[in-house]
C-alpha positions in Angstrom: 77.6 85.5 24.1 78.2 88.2 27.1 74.8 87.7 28.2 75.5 85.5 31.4 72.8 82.1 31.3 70.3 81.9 34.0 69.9 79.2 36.1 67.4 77.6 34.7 69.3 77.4 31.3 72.6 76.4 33.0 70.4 73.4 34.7 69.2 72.7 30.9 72.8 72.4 29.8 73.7 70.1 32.8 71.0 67.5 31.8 71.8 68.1 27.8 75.7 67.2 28.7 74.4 64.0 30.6 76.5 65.2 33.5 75.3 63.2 37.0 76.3 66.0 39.8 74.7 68.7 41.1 74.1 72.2 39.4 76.2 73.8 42.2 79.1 71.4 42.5 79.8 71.8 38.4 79.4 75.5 38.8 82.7 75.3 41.4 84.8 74.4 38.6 85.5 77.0 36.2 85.7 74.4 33.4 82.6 73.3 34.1 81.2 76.6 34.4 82.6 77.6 30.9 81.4 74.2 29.3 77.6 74.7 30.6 77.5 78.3 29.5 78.4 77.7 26.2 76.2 74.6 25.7 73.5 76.5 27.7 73.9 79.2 24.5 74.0 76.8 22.0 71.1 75.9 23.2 69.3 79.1 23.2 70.4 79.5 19.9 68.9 76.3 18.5 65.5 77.2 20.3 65.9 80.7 18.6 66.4 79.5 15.3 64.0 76.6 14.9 61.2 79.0 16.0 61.6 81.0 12.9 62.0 78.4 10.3 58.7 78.2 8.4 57.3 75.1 7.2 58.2 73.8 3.3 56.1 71.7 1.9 58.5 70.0 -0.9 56.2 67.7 -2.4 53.7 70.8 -3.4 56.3 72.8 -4.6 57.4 70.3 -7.0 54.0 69.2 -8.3 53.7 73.3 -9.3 51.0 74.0 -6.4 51.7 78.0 -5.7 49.0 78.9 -4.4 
């Protein structure tokens, strides 16, 4: 989590939190600031990890269908 958030993912984080202000203003609070770059690396994170989950077909794999 060292790797600061750009802006772009910071503005992500502000509309995810369903905070009404401008990017700027929350930025001037250090709260703020610490709040939107966590969410804005949870969200990163999610991205990251639902790109690599494959697809599993349940249904197939209890009817025996390996192939």
């Amino acid at each position: 989590m060292n790797a600061r958030p750009t802006r772009e993912q910071l503005q992500e984080a502000l509309q995810a939190s369903r905070l009404h202000m401008p990017l700027d203003d929350a930025l001037l609070s250090p709260t703020l600031y610490i709040a939107l770059r966590n969410t804005a690396h949870a969200l990163a994170a999610r991205k990251a990890s639902t790109a690599r989950r494959p697809v599993i077909d349940h249904k197939r794999l209890a009817a025996g269908d390996i192939d």
